[in-house]
Structure formats: structure tokens, C-alpha cells
KOLVEX-515299 format. One line per field, with one value per residue (C-alpha): x, y, z; residue in one letter; residue number from 1. Coordinates in nm, 4 decimals, always signed. Example, Ala and Ser with C-alpha at 12.3 -4.5 7.8 and 13.67 -1.06 7.14 Angstrom:
// KOLVEX-515299
c1 +1.2300, +1.3670
c2 -0.4500, -0.1060
c3 +0.7800, +0.7140
type A, S
seq 1, 2
***
This chain:
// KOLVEX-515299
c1 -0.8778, -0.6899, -0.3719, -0.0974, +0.1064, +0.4500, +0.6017, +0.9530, +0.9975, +1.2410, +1.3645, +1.6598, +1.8528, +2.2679, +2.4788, +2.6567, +2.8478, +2.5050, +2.1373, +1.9257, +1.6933, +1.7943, +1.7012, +1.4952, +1.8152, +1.7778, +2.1455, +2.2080, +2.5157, +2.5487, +2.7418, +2.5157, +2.1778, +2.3746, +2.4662, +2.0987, +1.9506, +2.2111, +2.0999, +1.8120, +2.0156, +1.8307, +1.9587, +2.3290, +2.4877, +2.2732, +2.3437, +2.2236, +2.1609, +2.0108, +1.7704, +1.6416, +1.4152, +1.5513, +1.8122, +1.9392, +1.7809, +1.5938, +1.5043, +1.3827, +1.2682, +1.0722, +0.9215, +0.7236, +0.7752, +0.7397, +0.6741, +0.9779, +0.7659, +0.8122, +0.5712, +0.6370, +0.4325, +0.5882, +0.3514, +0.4330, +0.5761, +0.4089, +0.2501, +0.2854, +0.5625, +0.8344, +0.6676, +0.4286, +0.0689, -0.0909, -0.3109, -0.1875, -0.3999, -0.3052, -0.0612, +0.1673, +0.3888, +0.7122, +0.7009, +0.9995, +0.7321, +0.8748, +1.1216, +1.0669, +1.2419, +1.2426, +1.3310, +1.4554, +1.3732, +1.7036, +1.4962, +1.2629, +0.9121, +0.6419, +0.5444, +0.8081, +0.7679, +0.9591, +1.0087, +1.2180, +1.3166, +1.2824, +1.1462, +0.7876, +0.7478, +0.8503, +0.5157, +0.3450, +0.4654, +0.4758, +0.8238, +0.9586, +0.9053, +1.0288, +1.4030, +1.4592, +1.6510, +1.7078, +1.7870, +1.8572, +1.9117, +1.9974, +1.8754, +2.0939, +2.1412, +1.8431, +1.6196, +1.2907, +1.1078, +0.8440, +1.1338, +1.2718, +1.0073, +0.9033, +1.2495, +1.2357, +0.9134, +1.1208, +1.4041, +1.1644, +0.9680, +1.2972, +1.4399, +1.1362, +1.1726, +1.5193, +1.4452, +1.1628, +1.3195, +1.5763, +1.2120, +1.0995, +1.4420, +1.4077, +1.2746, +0.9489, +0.7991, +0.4400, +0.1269, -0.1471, -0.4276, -0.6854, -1.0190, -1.3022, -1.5214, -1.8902, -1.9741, -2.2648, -2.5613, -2.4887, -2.6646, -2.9794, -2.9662, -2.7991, -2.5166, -2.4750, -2.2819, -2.0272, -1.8488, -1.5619, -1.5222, -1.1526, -1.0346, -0.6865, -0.5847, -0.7014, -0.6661, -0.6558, -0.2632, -0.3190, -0.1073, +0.1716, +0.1256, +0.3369, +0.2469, +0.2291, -0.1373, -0.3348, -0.1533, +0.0663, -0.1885, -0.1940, -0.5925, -0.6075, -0.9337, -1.0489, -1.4299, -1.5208, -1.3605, -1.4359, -1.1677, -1.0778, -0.9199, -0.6019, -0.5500, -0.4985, -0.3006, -0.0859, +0.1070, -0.2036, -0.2001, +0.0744, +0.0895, +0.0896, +0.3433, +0.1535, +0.1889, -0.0904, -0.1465, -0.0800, +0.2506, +0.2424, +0.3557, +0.0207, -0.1559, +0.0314, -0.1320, -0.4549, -0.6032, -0.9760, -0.9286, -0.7554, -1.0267, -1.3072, -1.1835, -1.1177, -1.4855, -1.5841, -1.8072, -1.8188, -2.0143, -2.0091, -2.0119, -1.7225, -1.8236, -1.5336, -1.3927, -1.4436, -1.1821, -1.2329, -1.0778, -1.1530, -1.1907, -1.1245, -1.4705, -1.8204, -1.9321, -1.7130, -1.7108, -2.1193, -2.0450, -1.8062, -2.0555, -2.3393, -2.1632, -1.9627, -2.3293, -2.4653, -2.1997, -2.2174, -2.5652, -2.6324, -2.3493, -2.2130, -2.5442, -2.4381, -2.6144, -2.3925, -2.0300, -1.7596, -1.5437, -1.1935, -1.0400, -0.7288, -0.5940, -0.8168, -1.0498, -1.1969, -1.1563, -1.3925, -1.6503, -1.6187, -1.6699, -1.9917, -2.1303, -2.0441, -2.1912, -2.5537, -2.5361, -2.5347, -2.7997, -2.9589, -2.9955, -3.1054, -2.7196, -2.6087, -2.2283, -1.9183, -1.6624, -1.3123, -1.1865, -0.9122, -0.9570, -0.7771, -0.7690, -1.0717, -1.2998, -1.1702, -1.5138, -1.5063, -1.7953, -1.6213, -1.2530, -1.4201, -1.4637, -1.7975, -2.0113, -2.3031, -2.6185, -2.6871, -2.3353, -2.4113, -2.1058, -1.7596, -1.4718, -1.2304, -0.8381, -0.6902, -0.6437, -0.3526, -0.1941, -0.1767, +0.1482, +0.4188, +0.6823, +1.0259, +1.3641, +1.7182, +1.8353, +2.1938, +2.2242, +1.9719, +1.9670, +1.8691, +1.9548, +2.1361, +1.8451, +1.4601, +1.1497, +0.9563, +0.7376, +0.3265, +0.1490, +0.4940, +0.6110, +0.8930, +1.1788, +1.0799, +1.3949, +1.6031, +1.8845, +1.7589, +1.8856, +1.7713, +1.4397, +1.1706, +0.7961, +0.6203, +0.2603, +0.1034, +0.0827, +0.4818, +0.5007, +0.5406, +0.2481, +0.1215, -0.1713, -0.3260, -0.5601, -0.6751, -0.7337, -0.4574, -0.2720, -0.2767, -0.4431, -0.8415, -1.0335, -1.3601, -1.6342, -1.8242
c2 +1.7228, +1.9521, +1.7332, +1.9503, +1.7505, +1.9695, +1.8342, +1.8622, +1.7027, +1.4448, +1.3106, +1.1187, +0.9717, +0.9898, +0.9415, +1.2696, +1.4143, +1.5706, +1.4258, +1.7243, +1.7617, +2.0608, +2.0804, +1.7571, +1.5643, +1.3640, +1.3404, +1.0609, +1.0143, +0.6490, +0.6189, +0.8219, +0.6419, +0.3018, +0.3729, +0.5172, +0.1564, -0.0124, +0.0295, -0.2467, -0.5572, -0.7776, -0.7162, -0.7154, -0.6724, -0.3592, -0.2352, +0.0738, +0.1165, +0.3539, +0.3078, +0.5477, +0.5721, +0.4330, +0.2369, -0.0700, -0.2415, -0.4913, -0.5097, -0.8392, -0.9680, -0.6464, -0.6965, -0.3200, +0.0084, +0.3127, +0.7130, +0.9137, +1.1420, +1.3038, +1.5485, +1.9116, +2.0144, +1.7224, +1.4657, +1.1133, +0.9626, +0.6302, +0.5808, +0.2655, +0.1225, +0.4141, +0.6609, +0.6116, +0.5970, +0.9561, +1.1211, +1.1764, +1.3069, +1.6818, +1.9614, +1.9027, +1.6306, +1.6667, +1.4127, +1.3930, +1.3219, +1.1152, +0.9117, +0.5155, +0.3537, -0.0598, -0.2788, -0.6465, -0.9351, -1.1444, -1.4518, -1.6494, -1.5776, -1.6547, -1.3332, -1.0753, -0.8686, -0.7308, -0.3716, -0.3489, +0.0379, +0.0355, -0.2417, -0.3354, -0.4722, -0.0512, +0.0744, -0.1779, -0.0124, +0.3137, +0.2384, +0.2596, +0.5790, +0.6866, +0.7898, +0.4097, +0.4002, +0.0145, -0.1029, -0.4559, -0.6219, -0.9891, -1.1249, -1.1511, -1.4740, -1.6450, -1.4323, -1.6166, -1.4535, -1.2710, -1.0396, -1.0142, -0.8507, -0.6646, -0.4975, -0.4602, -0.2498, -0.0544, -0.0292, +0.0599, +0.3904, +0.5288, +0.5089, +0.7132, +0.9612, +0.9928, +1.1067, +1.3073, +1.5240, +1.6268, +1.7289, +1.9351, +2.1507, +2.1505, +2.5121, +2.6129, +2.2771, +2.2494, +2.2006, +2.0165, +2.0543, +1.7711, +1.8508, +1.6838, +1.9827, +1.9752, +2.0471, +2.2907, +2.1769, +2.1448, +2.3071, +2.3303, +1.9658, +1.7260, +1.5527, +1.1695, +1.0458, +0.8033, +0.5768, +0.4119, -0.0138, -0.0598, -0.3839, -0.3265, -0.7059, -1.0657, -1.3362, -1.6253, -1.5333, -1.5101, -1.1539, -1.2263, -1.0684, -0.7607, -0.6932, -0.3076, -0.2652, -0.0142, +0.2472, -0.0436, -0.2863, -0.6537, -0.6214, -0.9913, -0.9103, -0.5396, -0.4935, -0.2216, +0.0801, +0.4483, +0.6342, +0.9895, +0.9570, +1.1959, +0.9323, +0.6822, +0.9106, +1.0318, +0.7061, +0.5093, +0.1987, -0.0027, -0.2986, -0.6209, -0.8603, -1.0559, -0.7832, -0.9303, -0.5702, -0.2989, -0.1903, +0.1023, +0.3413, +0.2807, +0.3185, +0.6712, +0.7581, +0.5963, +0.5885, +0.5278, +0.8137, +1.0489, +0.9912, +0.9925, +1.3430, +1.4664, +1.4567, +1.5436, +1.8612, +1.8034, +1.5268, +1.3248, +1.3930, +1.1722, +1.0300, +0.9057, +0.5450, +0.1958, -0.0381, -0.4106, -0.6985, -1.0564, -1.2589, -1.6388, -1.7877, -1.7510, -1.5896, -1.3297, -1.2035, -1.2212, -0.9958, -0.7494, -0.7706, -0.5996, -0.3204, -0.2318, -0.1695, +0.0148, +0.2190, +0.3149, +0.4162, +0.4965, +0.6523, +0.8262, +0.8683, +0.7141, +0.6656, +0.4327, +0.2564, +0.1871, -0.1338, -0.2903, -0.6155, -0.7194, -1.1100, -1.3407, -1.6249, -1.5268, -1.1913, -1.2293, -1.3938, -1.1120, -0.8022, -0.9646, -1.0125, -0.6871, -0.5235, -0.7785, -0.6044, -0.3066, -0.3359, -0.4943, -0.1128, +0.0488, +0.1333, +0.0372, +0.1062, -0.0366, -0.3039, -0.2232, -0.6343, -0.7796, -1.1212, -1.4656, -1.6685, -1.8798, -1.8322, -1.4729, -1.3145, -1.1329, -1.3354, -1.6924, -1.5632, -1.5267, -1.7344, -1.5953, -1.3180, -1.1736, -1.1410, -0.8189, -0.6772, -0.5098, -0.2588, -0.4179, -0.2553, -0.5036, -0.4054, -0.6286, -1.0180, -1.0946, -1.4316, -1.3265, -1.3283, -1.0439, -1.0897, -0.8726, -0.8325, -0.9276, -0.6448, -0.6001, -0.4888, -0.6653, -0.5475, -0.8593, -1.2145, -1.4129, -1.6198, -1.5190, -1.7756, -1.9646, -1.6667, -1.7012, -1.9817, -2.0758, -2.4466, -2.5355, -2.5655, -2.2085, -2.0552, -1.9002, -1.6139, -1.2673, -1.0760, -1.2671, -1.2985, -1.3644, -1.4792, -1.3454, -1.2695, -0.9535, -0.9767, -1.0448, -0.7031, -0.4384, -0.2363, -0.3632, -0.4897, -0.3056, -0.4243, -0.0540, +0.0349, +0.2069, +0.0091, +0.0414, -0.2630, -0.3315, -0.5697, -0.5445, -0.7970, -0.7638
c3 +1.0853, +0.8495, +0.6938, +0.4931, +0.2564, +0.1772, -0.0988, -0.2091, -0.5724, -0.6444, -0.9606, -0.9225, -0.6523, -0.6106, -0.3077, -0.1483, +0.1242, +0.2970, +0.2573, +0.1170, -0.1919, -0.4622, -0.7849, -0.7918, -0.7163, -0.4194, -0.2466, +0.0062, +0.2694, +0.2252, +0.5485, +0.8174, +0.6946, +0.6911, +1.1021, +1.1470, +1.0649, +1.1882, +1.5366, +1.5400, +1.6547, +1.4609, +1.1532, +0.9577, +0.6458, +0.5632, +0.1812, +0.0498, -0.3685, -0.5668, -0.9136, -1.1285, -1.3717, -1.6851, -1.5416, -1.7076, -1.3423, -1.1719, -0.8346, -0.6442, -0.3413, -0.2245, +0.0852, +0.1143, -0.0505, +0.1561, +0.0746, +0.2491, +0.4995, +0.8119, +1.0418, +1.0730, +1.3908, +1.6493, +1.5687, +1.5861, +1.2432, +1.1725, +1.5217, +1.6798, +1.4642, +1.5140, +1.7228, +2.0256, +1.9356, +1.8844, +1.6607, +1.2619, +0.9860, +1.0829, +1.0988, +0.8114, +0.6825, +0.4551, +0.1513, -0.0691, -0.3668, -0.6489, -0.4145, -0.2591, +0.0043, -0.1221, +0.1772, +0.0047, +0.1433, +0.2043, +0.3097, +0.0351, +0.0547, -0.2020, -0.1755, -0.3220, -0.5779, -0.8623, -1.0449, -1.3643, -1.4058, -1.7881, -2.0513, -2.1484, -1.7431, -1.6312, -1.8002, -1.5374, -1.2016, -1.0686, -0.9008, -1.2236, -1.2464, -0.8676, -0.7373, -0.5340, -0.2808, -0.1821, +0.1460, +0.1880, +0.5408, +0.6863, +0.9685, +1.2798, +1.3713, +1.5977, +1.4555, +1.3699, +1.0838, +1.2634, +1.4383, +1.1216, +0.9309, +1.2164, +1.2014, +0.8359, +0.9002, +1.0904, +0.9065, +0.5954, +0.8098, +0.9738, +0.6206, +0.5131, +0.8013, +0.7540, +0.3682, +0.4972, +0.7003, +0.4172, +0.2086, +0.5341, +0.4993, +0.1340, +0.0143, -0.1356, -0.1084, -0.2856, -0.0727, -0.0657, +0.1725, +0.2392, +0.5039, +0.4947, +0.5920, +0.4459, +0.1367, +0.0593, -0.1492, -0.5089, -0.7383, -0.5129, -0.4086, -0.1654, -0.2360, -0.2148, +0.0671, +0.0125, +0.2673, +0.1832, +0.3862, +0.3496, +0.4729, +0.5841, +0.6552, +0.5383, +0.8720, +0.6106, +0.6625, +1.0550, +1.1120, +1.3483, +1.7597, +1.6755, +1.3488, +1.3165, +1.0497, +1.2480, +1.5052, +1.5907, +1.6364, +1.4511, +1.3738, +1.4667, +1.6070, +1.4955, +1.4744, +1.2631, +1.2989, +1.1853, +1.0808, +0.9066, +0.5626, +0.6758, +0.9429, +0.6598, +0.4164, +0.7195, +0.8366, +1.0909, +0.8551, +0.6905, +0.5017, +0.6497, +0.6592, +0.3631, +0.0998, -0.1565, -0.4185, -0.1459, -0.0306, +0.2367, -0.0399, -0.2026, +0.1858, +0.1889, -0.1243, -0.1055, -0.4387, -0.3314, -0.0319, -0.3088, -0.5663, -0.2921, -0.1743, -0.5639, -0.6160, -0.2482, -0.2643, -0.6646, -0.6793, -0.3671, +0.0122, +0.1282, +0.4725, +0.5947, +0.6094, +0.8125, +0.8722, +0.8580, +0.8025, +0.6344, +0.9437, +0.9415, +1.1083, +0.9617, +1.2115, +1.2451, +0.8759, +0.9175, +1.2239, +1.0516, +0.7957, +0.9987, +1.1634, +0.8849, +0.7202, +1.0524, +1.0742, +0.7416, +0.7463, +1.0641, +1.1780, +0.8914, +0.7231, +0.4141, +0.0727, -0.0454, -0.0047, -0.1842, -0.1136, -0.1078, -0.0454, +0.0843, -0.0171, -0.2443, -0.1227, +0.1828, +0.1396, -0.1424, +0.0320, +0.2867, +0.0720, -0.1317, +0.2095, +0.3517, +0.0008, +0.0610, +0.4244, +0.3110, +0.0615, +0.3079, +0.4895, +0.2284, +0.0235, -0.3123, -0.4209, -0.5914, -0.5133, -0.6811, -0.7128, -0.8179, -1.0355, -1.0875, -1.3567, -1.3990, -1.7363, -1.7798, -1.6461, -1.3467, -1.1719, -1.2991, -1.1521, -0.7616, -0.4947, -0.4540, -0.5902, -0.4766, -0.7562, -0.6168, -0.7171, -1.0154, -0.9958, -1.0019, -1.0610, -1.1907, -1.1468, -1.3550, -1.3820, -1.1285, -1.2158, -1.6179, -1.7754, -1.7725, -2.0589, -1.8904, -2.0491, -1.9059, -1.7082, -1.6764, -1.2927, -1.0151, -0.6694, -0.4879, -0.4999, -0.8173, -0.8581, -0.8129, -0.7538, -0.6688, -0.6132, -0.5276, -0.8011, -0.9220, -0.8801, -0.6297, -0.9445, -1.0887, -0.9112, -1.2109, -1.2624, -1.1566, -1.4397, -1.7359, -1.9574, -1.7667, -1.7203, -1.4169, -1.3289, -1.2983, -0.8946, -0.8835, -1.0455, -0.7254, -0.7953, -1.1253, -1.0156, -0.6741, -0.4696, -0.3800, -0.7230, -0.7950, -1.0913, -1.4318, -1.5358, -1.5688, -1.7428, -1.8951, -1.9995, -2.3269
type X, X, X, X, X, X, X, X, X, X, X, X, X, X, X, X, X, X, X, X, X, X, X, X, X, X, X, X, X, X, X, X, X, X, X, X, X, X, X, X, X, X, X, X, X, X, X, X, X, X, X, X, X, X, X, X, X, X, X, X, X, X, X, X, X, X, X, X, X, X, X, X, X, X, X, X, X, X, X, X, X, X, X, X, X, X, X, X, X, X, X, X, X, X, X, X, X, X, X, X, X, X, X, X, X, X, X, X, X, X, X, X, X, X, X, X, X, X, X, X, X, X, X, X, X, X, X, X, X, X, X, X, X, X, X, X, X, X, X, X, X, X, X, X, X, X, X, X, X, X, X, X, X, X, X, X, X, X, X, X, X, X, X, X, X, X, X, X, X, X, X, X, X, X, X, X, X, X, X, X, X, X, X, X, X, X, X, X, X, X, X, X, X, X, X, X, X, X, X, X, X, X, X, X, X, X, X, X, X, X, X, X, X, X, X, X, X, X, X, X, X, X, X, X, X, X, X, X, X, X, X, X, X, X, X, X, X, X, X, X, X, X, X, X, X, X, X, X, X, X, X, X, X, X, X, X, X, X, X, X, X, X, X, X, X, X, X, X, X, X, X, X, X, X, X, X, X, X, X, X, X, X, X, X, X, X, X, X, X, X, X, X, X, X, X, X, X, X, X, X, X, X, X, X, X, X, X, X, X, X, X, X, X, X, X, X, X, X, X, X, X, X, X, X, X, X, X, X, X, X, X, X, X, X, X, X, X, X, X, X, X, X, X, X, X, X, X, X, X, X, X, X, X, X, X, X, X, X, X, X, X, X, X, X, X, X, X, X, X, X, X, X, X, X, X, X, X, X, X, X, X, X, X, X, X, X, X, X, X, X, X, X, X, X, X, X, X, X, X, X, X, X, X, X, X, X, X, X, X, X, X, X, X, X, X, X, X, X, X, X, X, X, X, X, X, X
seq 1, 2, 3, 4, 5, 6, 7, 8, 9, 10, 11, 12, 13, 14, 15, 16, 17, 18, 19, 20, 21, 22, 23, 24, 25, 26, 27, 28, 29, 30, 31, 32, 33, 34, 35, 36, 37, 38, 39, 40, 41, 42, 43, 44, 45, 46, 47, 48, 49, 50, 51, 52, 53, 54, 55, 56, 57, 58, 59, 60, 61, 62, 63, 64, 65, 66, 67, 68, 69, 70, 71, 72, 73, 74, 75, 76, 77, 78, 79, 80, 81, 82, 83, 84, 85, 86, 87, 88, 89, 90, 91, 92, 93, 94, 95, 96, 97, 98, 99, 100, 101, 102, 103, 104, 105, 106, 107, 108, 109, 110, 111, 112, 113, 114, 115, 116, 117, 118, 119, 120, 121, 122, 123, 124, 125, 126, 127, 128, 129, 130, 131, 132, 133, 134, 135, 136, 137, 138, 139, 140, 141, 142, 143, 144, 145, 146, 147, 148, 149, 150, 151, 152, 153, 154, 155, 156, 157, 158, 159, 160, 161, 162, 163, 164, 165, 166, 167, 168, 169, 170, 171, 172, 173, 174, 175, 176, 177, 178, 179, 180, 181, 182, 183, 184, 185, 186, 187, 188, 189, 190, 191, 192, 193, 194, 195, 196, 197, 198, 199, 200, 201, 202, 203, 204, 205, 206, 207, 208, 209, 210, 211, 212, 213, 214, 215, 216, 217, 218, 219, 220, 221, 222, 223, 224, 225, 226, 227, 228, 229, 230, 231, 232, 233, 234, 235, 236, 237, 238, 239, 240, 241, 242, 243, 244, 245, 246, 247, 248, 249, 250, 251, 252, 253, 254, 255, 256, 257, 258, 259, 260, 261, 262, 263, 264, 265, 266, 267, 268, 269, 270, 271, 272, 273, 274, 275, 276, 277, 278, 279, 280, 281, 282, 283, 284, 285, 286, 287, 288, 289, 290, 291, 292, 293, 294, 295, 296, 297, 298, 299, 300, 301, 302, 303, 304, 305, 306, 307, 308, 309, 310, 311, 312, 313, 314, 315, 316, 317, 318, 319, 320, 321, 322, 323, 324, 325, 326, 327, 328, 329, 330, 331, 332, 333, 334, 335, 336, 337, 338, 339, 340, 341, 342, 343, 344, 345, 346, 347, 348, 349, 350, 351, 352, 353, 354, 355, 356, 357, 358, 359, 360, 361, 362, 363, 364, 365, 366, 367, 368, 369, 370, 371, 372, 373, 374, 375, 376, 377, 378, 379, 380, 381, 382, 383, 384, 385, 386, 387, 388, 389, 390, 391, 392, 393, 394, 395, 396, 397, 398, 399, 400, 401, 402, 403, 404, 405, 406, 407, 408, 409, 410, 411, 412, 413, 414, 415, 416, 417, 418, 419, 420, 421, 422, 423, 424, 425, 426
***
């Protein structure tokens, strides 16, 4: 597979006549997207706002952030949820790099997150820094939650197309080319090849039937799964309902697949990827276990692995026994974790960790404390809360001072390992 990534660059967002990108401004008829998503039946009262960086802003209640893209060569745009199932990861793709579509939640959930375009709590998220274009949407009425955030997926991709296209008709657009051909031998000797276990989904939140993760699919029961790194950077996997430190944005742009191709051929042979999940039974994360470590070294010939989680509890207990599997062949590697609270050491904030981990990556401490500023505009509700590890009275007004937690913080703390936070013992 040979992916091309075309990108048009966008630096701030305003509402037009005509959708098109032209001198980094990204212009947006209001009116045309507006009837494009109001189609889906389930949903009503669809408003469109824009945030740039700098903005005197907050914006709550984000259910998933995507990447505007769309495919140049007829190939489907995120298969399975918009598109038909078919291949991705090559030909090219249009990005309009440096813009976000935000889908808002209009229901509560726990699970929200927050960006504030400028204060101390902007230097925390990379949406701070993006051209946003917000779409909020209401339910229809008899529409249980499940259709609801099904059609917010939707709403959220053909949002992103819909942008994407005006980057593919956008001119000179910068490329980027990503193929995971071979590398030679370097400097006389062989390379160390590196697999990357990504668990795309944790099934201690069950994932609901229609639940687009993987080419459509809910991964309520995946089994390992090999898969090509363009197929992941190129629209195959989106963020679950339960978005715990990954929104699809951060899928688009993978950090560990970016940084595992950046040193492919330098310093690393990048073998490719397997999918998992954190299953809820025993046996079934000792199963994924074992073939995620066979198909690392057996199939893909790997040396070692590098591994991500998805969720906190079980998925813990999943990774340090897919990393003891893989030992158990013969591979040593690096986990990239996320920690909670607990004694501030990265062994005494997991559920469970394996003695033979001796490489942990820690990105960040997720329930610590994030001091943000009143903001005098919110796009969202009046009032914000309880969010995840808040009590039931922590509902207070949107645009004033406020104490969050790192994980409320839409991409302050990633589960992928691309925040900006770390910790490190001593």
C-alpha cells in the first residue's frame, strides 16, 4: 500500500458564500453544510459555529473530533460508517490540515470533554490550536441513545468529507507519502523489527451492535487482527462511542504509526500493526493475549512490540499480559500507559503491572487537576458536569473558572501517546 496525504493548510475558519480553502482561510457556507447533515432523520436543531485559535472560547460537551478528509482516486471515505466497506490506506486523500470538525454532545454523558481556545488550559490541547468548526445536533424525538451517537458519527465524517473535498480543489496542496516498503540493511546490519499491538476498543464499556470501530464493525468480538498502518491513518478505525484519550482526529493522525514510520528504515523496520481489544472474560484477554504474540513473531517476524491501551482497568490487565506473552516468545518492547491517581508512581497508579515491564512510557497522570479561566463565549450547554470522577452536584456554569481533570481536557491527555503531558519517576 502506497497512501498520499494532500494537504491543503488551514488557519482559520469564517463563514462565506462558497466552501473553499485560499490563503489558509478556511470559508464555510453555513446554509449548504447545515441541509447536507440535515438529512439523517434522527437528528434536529443542527447549529453550526466556528473557533479559532485565540478566541475568547470554550467548547463543551465534545463527543469526537474528526480530521476533514476526503479520497481522491474513488475510494470509499471512512468505510463502513459513510461509505461501503472497501480497501483505504492508498491512492490519495485530501486533508484540510490545521482544521477539526467538533460534534457536541446535546445529551449528558460522563464522558465529554472540553477545549478552551486560549488560557493556561489552550497549551494542554492541540484543538486549541486548530480552525473548529462545531456542529451541534439534538436528538429527534424516540431516539434512544445508541441511534443517536451512531448518527452523530455520521454527522461528524460527512462533516469531514464535506471540508475535505473543498482541500482536494484547493491548489498546490503539500504531500506526504507514507509506504511501508523494506528497508535495506543499515549500516551493514539488520534492522530491528518493530510491531506495533494497538487495542482499538475496551469491552468493559460493552460497544453497542452498530458501533462503527473497525470498517464498520463494533469489535465486540475481534480476535487479533493484522493490519497496514495506511489502513489506520486512512479512515478504517474510529473512535468508539466511549471516547476515554482518543478521539478519531488523533486515529487519523496516529502518533505511534507516525513515529513508528519516522524512524522506519532509520532505525527500526516497522512491521506493521495488530488490532485487539480488552475483552471482558479471562479467558478471552488470555486468548487475545497469545495470538497477538504469535502474530507478532511469527507472522510479522518481529523483534519486539510496542503497545497501547484503550480505557483503564481491564485494559491494563490486558496489555501487561499481552507484553508477558510476548516475552514469553522471545520479544521485549514498550508499553506507552496512561496513569491514575494512586501513590503518584506509575506501577502504584495501575490495576496491574507486569515485573517484567521494564519500559513504560507514562503519558501523563489523567485525573490531576487542570486550573482554566472564564471564557466569555461557550459553544455548548449553560452549565457543564458532572463529567467522569466528578460527584453528581459538580454541574456548574460553562463559562466561568473552572477545575477539571486532565482527561476532561479533549486531547490533553492521549491514550495513543500523543499529548503533551508525561510523568517521570525519580
Amino acid at each position: 500500500m502506497r497512501l498520499e496525504l494532500r494537504s491543503a493548510r488551514v488557519e482559520r475558519a469564517a463563514f462565506g458564500s462558497k466552501t473553499h480553502i485560499a490563503d489558509n482561510l478556511l470559508q464555510i457556507d453555513r446554509d449548504e453544510l447545515r441541509d447536507l447533515l440535515s438529512a439523517d432523520s434522527r437528528l434536529r436543531d443542527i447549529e453550526i459555529e466556528l473557533a479559532n485559535p485565540g478566541d475568547d472560547c470554550r467548547i463543551i460537551d465534545i463527543f469526537d473530533i474528526f480530521e476533514p478528509r476526503s479520497k481522491l482516486d474513488g475510494k470509499p471515505n471512512f468505510p463502513g460508517l459513510i461509505d461501503a466497506p472497501g480497501r483505504v490506506g492508498d491512492g490519495a486523500t485530501a486533508v484540510a490540515r490545521g482544521a477539526a470538525v467538533l460534534v457536541i454532545n446535546a445529551n449528558d454523558d460522563r464522558f465529554n470533554t472540553v477545549v478552551d481556545m486560549r488560557g493556561p488550559a489552550a497549551t494542554l490541547s492541540p484543538y486549541a490550536s486548530t480552525a473548529n468548526v462545531c456542529i451541534r445536533a439534538r436528538p429527534a424525538e424516540g431516539v434512544d441513545r445508541s441511534k443517536y451517537y451512531l448518527a452523530l458519527k455520521l454527522l461528524g465524517a460527512r462533516a469531514a468529507v464535506y471540508i475535505g473535498d473543498a482541500a482536494a480543489r484547493s491548489e498546490n496542496p503539500a504531500g506526504e507519502i507514507f509506504d511501508l516498503a523494506r528497508p535495506s540493511n543499515h549500516d551493514g546490519g539488520q534492522l530491528p523489527r518493530v510491531a506495533y499491538i494497538y487495542m482499538l476498543a475496551s469491552q468493559q464499556v460493552p460497544t453497542e451492535p452498530d458501533e462503527p470501530i473497525l470498517y464498520g464493525d463494533n469489535v465486540r468480538h475481534l480476535v487479533p487482527t493484522v493490519l497496514h498502518p495506511n489502513e489506520i491513518l486512512d479512515g478504517a478505525v474510529i473512535a468508539p462511542y466511549w471516547n476515554f484519550g482518543a478521539e478519531t482526529f488523533t486515529v487519523q493522525n496516529h502518533p505511534m504509526v507516525l513515529e513508528l514510520y519516522r524512524r522506519h528504515g532509520v532505525d527500526v523496520d516497522f512491521a506493521g500493526v495488530i488490532a485487539i481489544i480488552a475483552a471482558e472474560t479471562e479467558a478471552a484477554r488470555s486468548r487475545t493475549a497469545l495470538m497477538a504474540a504469535n502474530l507478532a513473531r511469527y507472522t510479522l517476524s518481529a523483534d519486539a512490540v510496542v503497545i497501547t491501551k484503550y480505557g483503564g482497568g481491564i485494559p491494563e490487565s490486558a496489555v501487561m499480559e499481552t507484553y508477558d506473552a510476548c516475552e514469553d516468545v522471545g520479544m521485549k518492547g514498550a508499553i506507552a500507559i496512561w496513569a491514575h491517581g494512586g501513590d503518584g508512581r506509575i506501577e502504584g497508579t495501575l490495576t496491574f503491572m507486569s515485573p517484567r515491564a521494564d519500559a513504560v512510557v507514562s503519558c501523563g497522570i489523567s485525573d490531576d487537576p487542570v486550573e482554566m479561566e472564564p471564557m466569555a463565549r461557550v459553544i455548548g450547554r449553560e452549565t457543564i458536569g458532572p463529567l467522569i470522577m466528578e460527584r453528581e452536584d459538580d454541574a456548574r456554569p460553562s463559562g466561568g473558572a473552572l477545575t477539571l481533570r486532565y482527561q476532561h481536557i479533549a486531547g490533553g491527555i492521549n491514550q495513543l501517546g500523543g499529548g503533551f503531558l508525561s510523568s517521570e519517576e525519580y
